[in-house]
HTML snippet that shows the backbone in 3Dmol.js (N, CA, C, O; Angstrom):
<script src="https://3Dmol.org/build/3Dmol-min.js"></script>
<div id="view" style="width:600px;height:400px;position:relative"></div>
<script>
const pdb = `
ATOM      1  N   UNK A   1      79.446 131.960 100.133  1.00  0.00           N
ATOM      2  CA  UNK A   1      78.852 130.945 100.970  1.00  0.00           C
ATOM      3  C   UNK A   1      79.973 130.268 101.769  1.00  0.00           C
ATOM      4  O   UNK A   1      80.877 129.563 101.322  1.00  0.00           O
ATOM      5  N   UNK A   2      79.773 130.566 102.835  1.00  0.00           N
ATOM      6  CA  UNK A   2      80.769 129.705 104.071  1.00  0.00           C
ATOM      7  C   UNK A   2      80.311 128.228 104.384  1.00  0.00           C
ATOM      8  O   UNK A   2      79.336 128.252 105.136  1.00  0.00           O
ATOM      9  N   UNK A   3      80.752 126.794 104.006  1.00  0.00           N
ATOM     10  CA  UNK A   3      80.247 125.957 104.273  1.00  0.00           C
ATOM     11  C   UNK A   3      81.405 125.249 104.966  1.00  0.00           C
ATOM     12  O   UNK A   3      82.483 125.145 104.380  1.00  0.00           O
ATOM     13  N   UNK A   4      81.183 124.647 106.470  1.00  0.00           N
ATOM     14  CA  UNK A   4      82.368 124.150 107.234  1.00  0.00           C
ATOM     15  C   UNK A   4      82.398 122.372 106.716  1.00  0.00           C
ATOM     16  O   UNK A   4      81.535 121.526 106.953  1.00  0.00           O
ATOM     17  N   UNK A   5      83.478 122.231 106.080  1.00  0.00           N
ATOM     18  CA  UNK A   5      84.066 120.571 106.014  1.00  0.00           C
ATOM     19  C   UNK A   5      83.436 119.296 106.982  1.00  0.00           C
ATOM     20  O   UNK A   5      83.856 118.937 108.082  1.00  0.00           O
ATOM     21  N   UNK A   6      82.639 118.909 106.439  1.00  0.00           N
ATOM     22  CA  UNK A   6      82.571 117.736 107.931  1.00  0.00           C
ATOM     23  C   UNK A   6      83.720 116.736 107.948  1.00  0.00           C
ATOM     24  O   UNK A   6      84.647 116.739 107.137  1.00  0.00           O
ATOM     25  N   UNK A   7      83.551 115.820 109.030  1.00  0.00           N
ATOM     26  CA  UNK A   7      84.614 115.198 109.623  1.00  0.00           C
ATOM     27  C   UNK A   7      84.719 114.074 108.795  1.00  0.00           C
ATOM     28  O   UNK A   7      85.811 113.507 108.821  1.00  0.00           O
ATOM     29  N   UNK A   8      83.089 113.215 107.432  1.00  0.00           N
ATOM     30  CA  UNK A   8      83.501 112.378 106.725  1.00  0.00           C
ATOM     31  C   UNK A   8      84.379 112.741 105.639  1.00  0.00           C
ATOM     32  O   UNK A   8      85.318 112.157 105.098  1.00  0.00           O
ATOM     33  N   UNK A   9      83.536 114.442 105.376  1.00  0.00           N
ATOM     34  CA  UNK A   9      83.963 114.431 103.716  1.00  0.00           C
ATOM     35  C   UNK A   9      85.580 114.976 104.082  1.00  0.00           C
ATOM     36  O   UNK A   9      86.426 115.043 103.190  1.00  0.00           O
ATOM     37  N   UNK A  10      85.852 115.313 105.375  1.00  0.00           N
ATOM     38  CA  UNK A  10      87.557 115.252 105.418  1.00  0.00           C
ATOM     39  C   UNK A  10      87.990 114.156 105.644  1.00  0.00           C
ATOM     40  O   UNK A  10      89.217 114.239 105.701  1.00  0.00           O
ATOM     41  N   UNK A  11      87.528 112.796 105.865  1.00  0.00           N
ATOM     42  CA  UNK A  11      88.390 111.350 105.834  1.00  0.00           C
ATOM     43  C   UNK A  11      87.861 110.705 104.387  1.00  0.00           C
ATOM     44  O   UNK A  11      88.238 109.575 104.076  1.00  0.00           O
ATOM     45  N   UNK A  12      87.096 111.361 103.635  1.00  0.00           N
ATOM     46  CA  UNK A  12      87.353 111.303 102.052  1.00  0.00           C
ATOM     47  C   UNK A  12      88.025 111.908 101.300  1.00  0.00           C
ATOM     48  O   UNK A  12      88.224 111.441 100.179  1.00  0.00           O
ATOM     49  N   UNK A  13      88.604 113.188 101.699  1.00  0.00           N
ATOM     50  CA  UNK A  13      89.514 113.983 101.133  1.00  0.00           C
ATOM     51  C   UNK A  13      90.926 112.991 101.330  1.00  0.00           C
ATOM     52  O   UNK A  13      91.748 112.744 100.447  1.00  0.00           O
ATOM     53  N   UNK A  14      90.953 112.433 102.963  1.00  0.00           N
ATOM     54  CA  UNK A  14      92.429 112.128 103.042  1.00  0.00           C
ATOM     55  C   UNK A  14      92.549 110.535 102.313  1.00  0.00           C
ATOM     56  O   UNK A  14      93.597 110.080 101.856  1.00  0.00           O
ATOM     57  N   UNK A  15      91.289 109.857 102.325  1.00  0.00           N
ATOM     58  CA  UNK A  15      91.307 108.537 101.788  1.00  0.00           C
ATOM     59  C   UNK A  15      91.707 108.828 100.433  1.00  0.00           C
ATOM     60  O   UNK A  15      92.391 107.978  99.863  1.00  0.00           O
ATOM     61  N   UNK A  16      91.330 110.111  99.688  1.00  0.00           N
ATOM     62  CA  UNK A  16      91.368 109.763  98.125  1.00  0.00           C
ATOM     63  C   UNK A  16      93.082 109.826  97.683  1.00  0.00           C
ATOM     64  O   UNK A  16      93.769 109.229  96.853  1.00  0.00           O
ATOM     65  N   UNK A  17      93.379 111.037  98.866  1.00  0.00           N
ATOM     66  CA  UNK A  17      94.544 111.711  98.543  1.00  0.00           C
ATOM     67  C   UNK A  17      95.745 110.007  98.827  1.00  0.00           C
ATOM     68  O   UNK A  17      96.673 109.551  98.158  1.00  0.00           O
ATOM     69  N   UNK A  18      95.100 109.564 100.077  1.00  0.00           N
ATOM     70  CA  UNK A  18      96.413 107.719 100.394  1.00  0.00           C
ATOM     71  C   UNK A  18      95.990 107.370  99.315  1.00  0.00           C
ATOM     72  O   UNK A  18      96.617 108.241  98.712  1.00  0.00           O
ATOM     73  N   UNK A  19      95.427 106.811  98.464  1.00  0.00           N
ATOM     74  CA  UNK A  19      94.911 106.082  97.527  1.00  0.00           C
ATOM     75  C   UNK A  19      95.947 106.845  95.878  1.00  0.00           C
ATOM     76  O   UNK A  19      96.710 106.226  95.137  1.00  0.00           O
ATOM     77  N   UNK A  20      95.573 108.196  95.820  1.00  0.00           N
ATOM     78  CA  UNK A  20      96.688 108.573  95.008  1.00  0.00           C
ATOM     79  C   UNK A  20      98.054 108.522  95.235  1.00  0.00           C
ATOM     80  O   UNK A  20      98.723 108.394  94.210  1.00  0.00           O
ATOM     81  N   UNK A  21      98.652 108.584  96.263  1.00  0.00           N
ATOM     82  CA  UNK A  21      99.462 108.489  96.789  1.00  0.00           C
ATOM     83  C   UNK A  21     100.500 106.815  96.795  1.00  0.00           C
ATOM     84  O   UNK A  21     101.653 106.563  96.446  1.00  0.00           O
ATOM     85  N   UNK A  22      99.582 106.127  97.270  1.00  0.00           N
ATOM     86  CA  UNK A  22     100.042 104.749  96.821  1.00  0.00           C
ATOM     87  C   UNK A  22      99.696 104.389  95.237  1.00  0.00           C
ATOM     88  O   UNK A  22     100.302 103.406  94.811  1.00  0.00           O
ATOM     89  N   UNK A  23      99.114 104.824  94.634  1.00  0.00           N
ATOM     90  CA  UNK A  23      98.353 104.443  93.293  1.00  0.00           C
ATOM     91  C   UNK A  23      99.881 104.931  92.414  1.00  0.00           C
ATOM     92  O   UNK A  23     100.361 104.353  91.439  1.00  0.00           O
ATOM     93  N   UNK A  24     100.415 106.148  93.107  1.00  0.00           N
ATOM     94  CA  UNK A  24     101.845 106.838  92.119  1.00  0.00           C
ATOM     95  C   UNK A  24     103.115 105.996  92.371  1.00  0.00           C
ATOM     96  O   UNK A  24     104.135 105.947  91.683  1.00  0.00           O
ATOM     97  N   UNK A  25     102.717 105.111  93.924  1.00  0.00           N
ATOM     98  CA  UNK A  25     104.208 104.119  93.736  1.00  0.00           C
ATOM     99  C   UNK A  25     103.955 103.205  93.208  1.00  0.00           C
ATOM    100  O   UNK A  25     104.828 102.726  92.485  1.00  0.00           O
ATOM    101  N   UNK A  26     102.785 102.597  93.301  1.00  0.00           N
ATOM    102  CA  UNK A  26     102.795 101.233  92.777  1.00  0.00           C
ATOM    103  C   UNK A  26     102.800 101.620  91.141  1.00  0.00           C
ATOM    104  O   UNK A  26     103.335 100.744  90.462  1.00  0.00           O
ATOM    105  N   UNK A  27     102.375 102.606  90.502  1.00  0.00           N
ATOM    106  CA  UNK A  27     103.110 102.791  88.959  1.00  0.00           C
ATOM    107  C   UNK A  27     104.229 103.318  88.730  1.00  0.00           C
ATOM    108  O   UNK A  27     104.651 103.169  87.583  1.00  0.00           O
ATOM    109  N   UNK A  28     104.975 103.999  89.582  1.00  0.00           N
ATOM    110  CA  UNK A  28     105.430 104.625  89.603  1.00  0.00           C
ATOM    111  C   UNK A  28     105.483 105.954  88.622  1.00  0.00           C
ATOM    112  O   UNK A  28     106.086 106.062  87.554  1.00  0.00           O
ATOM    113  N   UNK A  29     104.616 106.997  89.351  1.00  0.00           N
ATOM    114  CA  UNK A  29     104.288 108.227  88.420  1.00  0.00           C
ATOM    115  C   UNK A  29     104.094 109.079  89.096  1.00  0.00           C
ATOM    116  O   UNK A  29     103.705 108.861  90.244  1.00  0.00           O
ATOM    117  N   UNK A  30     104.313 110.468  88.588  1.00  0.00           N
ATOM    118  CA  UNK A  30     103.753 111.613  89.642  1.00  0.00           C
ATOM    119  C   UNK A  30     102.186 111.537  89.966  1.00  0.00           C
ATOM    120  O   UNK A  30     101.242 110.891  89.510  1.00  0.00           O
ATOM    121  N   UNK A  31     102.382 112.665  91.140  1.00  0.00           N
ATOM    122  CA  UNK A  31     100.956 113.023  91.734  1.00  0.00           C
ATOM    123  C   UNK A  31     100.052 113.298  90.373  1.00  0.00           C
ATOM    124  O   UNK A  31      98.888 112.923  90.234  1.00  0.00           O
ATOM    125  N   UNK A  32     100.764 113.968  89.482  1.00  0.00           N
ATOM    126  CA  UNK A  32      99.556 114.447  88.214  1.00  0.00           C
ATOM    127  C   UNK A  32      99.484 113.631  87.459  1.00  0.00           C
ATOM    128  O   UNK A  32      98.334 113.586  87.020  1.00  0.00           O
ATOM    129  N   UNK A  33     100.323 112.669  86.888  1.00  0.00           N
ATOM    130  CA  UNK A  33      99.766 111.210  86.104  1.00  0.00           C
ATOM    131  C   UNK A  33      99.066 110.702  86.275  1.00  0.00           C
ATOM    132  O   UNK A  33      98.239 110.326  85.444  1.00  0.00           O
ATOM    133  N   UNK A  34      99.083 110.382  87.812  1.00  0.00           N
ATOM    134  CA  UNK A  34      97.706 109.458  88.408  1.00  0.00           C
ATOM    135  C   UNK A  34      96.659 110.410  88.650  1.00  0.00           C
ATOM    136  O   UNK A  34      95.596 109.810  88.804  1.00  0.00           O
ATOM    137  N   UNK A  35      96.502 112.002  88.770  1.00  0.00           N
ATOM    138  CA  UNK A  35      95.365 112.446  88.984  1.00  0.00           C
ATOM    139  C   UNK A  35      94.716 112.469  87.220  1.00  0.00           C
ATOM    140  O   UNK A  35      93.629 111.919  87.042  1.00  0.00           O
ATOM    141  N   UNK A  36      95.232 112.934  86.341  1.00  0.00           N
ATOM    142  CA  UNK A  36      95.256 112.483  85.112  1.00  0.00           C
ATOM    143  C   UNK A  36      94.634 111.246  84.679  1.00  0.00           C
ATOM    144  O   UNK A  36      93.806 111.316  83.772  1.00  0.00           O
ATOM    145  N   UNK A  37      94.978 109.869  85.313  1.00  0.00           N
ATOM    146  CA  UNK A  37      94.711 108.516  84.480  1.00  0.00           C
ATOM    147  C   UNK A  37      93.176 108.606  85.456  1.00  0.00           C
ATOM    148  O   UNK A  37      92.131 108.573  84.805  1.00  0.00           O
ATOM    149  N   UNK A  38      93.092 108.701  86.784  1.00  0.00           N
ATOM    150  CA  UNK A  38      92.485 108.887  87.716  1.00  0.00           C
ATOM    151  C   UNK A  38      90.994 109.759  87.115  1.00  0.00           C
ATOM    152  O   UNK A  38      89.851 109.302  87.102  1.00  0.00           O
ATOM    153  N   UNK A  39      91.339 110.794  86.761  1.00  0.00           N
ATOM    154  CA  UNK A  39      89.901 111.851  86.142  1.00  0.00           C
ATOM    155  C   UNK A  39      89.592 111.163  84.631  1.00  0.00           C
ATOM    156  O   UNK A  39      88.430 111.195  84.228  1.00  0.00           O
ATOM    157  N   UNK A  40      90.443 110.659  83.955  1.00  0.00           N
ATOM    158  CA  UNK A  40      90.435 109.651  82.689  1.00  0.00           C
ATOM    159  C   UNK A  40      88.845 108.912  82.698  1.00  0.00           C
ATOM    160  O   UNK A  40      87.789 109.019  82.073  1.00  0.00           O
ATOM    161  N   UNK A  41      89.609 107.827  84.217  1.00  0.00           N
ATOM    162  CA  UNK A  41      88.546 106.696  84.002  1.00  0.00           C
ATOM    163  C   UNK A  41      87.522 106.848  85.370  1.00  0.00           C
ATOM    164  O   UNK A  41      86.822 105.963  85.863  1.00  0.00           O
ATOM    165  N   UNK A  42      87.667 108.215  85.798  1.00  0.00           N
ATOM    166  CA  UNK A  42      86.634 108.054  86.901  1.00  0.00           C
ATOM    167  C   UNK A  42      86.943 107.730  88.291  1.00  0.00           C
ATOM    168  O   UNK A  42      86.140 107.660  89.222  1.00  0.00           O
ATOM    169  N   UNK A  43      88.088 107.559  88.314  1.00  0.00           N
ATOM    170  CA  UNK A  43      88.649 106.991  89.688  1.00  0.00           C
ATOM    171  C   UNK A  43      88.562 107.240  90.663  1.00  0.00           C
ATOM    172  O   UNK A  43      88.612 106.368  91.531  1.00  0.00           O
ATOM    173  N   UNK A  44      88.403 108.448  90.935  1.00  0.00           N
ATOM    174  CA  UNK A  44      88.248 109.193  92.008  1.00  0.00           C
ATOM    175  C   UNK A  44      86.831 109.454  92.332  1.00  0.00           C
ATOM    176  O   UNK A  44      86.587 109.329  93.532  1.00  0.00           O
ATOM    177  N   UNK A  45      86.061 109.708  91.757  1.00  0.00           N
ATOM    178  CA  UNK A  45      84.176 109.252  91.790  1.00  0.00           C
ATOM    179  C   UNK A  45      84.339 107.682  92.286  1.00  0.00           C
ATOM    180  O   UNK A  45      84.043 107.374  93.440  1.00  0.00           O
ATOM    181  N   UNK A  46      84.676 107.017  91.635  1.00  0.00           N
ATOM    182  CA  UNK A  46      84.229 105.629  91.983  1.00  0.00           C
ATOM    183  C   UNK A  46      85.262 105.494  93.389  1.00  0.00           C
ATOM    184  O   UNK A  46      85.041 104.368  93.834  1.00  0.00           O
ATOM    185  N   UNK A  47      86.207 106.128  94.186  1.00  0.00           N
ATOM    186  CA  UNK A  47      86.490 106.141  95.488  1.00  0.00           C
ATOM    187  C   UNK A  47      85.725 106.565  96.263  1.00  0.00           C
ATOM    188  O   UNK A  47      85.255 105.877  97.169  1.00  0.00           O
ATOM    189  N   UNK A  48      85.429 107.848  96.056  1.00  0.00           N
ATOM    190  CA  UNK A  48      84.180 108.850  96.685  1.00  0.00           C
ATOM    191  C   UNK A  48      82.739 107.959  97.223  1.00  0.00           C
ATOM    192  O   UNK A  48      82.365 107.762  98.379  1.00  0.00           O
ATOM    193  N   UNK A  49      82.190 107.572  96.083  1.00  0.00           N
ATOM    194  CA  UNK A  49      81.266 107.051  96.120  1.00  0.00           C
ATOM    195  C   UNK A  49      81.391 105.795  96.771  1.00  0.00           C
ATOM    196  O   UNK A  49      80.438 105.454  97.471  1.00  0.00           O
ATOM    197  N   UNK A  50      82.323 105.073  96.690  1.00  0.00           N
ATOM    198  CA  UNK A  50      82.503 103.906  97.756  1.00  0.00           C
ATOM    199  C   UNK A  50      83.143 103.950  98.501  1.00  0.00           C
ATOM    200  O   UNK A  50      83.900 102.979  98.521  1.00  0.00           O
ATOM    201  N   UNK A  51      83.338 104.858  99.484  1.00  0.00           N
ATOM    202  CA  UNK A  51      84.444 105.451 100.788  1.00  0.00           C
ATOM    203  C   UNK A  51      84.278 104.150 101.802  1.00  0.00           C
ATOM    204  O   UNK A  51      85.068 103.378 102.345  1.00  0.00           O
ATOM    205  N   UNK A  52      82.485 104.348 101.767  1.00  0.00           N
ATOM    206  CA  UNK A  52      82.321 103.359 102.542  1.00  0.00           C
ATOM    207  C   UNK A  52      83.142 101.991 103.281  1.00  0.00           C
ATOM    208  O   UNK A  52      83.756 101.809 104.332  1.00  0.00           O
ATOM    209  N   UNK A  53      82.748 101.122 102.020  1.00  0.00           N
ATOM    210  CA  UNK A  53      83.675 100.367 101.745  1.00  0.00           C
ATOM    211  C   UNK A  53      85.209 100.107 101.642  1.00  0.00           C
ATOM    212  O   UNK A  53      85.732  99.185 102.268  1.00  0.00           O
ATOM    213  N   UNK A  54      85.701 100.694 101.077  1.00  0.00           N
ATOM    214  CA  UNK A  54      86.620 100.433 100.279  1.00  0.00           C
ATOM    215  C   UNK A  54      87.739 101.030 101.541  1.00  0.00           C
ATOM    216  O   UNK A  54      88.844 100.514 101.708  1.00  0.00           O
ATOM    217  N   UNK A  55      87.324 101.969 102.208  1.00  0.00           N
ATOM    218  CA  UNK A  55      88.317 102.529 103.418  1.00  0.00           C
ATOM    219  C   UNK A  55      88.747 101.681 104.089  1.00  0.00           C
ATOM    220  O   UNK A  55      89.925 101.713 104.446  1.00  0.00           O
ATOM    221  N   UNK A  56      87.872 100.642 104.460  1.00  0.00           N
ATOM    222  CA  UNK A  56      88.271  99.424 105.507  1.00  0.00           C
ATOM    223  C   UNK A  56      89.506  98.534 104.776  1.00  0.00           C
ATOM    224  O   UNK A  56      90.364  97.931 105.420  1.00  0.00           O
ATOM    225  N   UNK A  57      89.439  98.565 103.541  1.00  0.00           N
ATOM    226  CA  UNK A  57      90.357  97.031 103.058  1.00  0.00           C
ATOM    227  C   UNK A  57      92.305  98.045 103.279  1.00  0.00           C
ATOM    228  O   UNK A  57      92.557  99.153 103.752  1.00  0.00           O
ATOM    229  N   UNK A  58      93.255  96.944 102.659  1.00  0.00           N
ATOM    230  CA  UNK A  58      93.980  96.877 103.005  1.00  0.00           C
ATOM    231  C   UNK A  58      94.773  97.803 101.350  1.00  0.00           C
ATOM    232  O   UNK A  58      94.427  97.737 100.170  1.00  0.00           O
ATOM    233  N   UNK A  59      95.468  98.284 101.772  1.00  0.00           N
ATOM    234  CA  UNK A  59      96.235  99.150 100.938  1.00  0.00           C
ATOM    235  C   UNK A  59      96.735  98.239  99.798  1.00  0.00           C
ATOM    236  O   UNK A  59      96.926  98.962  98.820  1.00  0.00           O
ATOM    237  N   UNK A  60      96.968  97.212  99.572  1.00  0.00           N
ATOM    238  CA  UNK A  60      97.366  96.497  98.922  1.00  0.00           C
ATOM    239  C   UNK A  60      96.018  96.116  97.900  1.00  0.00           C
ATOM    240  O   UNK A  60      95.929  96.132  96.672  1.00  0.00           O
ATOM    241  N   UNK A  61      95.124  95.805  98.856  1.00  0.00           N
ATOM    242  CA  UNK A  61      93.978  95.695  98.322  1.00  0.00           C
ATOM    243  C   UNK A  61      92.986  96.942  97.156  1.00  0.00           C
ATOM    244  O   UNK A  61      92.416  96.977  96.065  1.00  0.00           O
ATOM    245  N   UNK A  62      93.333  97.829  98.382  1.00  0.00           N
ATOM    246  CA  UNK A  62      92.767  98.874  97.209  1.00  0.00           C
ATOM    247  C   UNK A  62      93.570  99.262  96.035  1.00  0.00           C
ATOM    248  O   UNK A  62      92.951  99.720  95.074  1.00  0.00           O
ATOM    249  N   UNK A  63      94.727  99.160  95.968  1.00  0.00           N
ATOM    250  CA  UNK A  63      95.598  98.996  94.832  1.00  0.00           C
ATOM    251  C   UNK A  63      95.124  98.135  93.177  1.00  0.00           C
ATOM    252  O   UNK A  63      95.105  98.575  92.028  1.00  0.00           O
ATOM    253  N   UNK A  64      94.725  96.498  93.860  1.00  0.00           N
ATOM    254  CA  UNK A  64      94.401  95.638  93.071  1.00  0.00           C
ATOM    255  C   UNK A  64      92.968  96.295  92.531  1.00  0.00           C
ATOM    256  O   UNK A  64      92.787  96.193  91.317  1.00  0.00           O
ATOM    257  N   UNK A  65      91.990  96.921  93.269  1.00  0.00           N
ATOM    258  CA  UNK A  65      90.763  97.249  93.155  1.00  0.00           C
ATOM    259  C   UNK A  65      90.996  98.329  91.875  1.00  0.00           C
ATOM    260  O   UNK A  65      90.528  98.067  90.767  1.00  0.00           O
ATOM    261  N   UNK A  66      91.630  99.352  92.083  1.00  0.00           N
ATOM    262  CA  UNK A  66      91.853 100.512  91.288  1.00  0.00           C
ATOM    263  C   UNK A  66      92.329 100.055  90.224  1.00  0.00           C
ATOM    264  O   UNK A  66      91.951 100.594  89.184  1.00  0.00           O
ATOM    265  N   UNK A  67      93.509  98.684  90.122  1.00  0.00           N
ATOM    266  CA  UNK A  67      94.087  98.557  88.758  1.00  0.00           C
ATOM    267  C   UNK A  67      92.733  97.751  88.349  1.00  0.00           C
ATOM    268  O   UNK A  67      92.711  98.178  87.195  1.00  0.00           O
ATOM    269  N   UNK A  68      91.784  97.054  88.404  1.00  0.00           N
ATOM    270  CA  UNK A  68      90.649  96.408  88.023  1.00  0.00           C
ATOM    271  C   UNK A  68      90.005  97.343  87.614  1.00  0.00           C
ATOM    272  O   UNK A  68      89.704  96.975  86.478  1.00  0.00           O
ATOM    273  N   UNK A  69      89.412  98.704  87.823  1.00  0.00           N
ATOM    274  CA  UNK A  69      88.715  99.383  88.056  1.00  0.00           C
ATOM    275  C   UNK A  69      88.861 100.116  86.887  1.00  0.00           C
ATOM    276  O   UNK A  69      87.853 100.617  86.386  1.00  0.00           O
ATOM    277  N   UNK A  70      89.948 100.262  86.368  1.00  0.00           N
ATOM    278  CA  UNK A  70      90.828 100.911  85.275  1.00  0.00           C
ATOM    279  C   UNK A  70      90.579 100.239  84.473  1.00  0.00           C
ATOM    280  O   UNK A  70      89.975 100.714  83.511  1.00  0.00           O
ATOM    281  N   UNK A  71      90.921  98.826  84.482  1.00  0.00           N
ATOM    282  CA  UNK A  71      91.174  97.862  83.429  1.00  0.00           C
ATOM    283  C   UNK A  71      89.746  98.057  82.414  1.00  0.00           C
ATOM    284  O   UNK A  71      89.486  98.547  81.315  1.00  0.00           O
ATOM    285  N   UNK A  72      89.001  97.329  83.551  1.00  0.00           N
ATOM    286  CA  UNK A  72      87.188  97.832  83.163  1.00  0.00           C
ATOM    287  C   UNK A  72      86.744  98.694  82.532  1.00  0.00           C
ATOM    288  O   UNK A  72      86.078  98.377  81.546  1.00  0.00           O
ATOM    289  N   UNK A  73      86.934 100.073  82.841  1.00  0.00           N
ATOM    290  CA  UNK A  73      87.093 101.287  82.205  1.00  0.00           C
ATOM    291  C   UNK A  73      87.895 101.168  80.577  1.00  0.00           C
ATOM    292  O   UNK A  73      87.337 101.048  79.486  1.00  0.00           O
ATOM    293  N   UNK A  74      88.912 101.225  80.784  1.00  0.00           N
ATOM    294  CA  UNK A  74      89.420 100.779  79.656  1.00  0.00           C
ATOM    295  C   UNK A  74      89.176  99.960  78.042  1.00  0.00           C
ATOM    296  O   UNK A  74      89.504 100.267  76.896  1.00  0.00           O
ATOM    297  N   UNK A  75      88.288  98.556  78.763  1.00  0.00           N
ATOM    298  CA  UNK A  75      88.161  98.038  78.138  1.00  0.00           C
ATOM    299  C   UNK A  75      86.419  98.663  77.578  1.00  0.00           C
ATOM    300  O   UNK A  75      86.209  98.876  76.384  1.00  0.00           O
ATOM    301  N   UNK A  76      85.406  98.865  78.574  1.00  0.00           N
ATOM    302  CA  UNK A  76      84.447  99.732  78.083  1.00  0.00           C
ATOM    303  C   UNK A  76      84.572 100.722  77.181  1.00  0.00           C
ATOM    304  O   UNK A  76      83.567 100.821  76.477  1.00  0.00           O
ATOM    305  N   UNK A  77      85.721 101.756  76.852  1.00  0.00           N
ATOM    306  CA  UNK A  77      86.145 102.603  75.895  1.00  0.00           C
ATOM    307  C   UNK A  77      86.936 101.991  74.950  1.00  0.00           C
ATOM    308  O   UNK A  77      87.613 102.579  74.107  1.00  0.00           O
ATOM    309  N   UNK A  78      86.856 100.982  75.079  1.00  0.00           N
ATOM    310  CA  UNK A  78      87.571 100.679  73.499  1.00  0.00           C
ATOM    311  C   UNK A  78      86.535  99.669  72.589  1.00  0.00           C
ATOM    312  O   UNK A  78      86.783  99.243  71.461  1.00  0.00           O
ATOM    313  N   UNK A  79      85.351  99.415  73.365  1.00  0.00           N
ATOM    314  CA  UNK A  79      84.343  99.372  72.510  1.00  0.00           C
ATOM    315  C   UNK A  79      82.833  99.862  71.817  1.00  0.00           C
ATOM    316  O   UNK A  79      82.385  99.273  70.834  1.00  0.00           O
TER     317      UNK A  79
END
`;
const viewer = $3Dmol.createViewer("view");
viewer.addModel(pdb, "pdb");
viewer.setStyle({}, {cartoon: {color: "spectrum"}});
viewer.zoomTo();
viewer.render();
</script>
C-alpha cells in the first residue's frame, strides 16, 4: 500500500522530533533515553494528539508541559 505523507502529519513528525530534541538538552540525554522515557509515559501520543495546541507555545513552554506530563504519569504508576 502506497500512502503519500500529508503536509500535517509531516509538521507532526517534525514537531515531535523538536520536542525530542529539546526534551534531550534540557535533561541532558540521548535521542534514545528520551525516546525511551518518552514511549514509558506516553509522550509522544500525548504530543500527537495535541499537535494542535501545543505547536503554537514556546519551546520553553513545551518543555515545562512534558516535564508535568511525566510527572503525572509517574505519579499515576506508582499508585
Amino acid at each position: 500500500m502506497n500512502k503519500e505523507i500529508t503536509k500535517k502529519e509531516l509538521d507532526i513528525v517534525y514537531f515531535i522530533s523538536f520536542c525530542i530534541e529539546q526534551y534531550k538538552v534540557h535533561i541532558s540525554a540521548s535521542g534514545a533515553e528520551v525516546m525511551d522515557l518518552f514511549d514509558k509515559y506516553g509522550v509522544t501520543e500525548y504530543l500527537f494528539e495535541n499537535f494542535e495546541v501545543l505547536h503554537t507555545e514556546s519551546h520553553q513552554w513545551l518543555i515545562e508541559e512534558i516535564d508535568e506530563f511525566i510527572r503525572q504519569r509517574r505519579k499515576e504508576n506508582e499508585q
